[in-house]
C-alpha positions as CSV (number, residue, x, y, z in Angstrom):
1,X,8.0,83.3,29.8
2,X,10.3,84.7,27.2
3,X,11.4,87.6,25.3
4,X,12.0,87.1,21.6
5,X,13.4,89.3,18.9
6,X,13.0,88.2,15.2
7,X,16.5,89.4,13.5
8,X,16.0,90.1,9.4
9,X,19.4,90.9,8.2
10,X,17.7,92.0,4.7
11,X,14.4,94.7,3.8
12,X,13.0,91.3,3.8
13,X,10.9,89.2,5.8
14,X,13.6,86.1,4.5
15,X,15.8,84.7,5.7
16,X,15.6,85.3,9.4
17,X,16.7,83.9,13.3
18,X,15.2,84.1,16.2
19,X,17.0,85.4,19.7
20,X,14.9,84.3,22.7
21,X,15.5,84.9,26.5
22,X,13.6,82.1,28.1
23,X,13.1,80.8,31.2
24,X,13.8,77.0,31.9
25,X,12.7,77.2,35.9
26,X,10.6,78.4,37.8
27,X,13.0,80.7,39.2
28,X,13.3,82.0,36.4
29,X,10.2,81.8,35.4
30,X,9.0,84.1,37.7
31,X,12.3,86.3,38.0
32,X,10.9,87.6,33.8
33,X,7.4,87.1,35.0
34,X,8.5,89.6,37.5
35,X,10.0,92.3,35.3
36,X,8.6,96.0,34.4
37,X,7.8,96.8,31.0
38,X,10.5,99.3,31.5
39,X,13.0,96.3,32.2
40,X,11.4,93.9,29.7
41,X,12.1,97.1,27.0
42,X,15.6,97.1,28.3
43,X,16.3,93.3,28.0
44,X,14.9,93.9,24.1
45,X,17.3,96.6,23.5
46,X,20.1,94.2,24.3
47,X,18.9,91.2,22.4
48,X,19.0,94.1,19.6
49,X,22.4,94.8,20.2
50,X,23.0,90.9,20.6
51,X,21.3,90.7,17.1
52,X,23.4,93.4,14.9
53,X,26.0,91.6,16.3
54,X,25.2,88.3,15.0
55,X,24.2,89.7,11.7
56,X,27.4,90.9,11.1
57,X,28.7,87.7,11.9
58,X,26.7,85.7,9.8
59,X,27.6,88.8,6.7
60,X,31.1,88.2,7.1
61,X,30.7,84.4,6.8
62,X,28.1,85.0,3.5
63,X,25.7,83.8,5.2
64,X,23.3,87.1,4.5
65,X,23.3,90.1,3.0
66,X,26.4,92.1,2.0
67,X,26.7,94.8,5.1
68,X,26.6,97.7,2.1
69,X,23.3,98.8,1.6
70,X,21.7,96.0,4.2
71,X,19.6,97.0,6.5
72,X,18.8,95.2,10.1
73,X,15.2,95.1,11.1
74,X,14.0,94.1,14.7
75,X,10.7,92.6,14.4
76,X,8.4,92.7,17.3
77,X,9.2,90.3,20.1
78,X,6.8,89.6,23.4
């Protein structure tokens, strides 16, 4: 089980990374397995947050886009 965000730090579907919540046990496995869809939107929301934060990271390193005028878009994770 996991729950993955695809992090685009431009309008554009390149470059991008990937942040995943996985489970490596079956504890864990079964402690996602387990959530709502309420709790599995919350857990998204703060792999969002996680994300802008990276982004801006990787910006201030060059890695992407200048943060003027960039946009961050959240593609749809499971």
């Amino acid at each position: 089980m996991d729950i993955t965000r695809d992090l685009f730090p431009t309008d554009g579907r390149s470059p991008y990374v990937t942040l995943t919540l996985a489970s490596r046990d079956i504890e864990s496995h079964n402690l996602l397995t387990g959530l709502s869809g309420a709790e599995r939107d919350r857990i998204g929301e703060a792999l969002n947050a996680a994300g802008r934060a990276i982004l801006d990271v990787l910006r201030d390193a060059g890695g992407g886009a200048s943060a003027a005028g960039a946009r961050t878009n959240f593609g749809c994770g499971t």
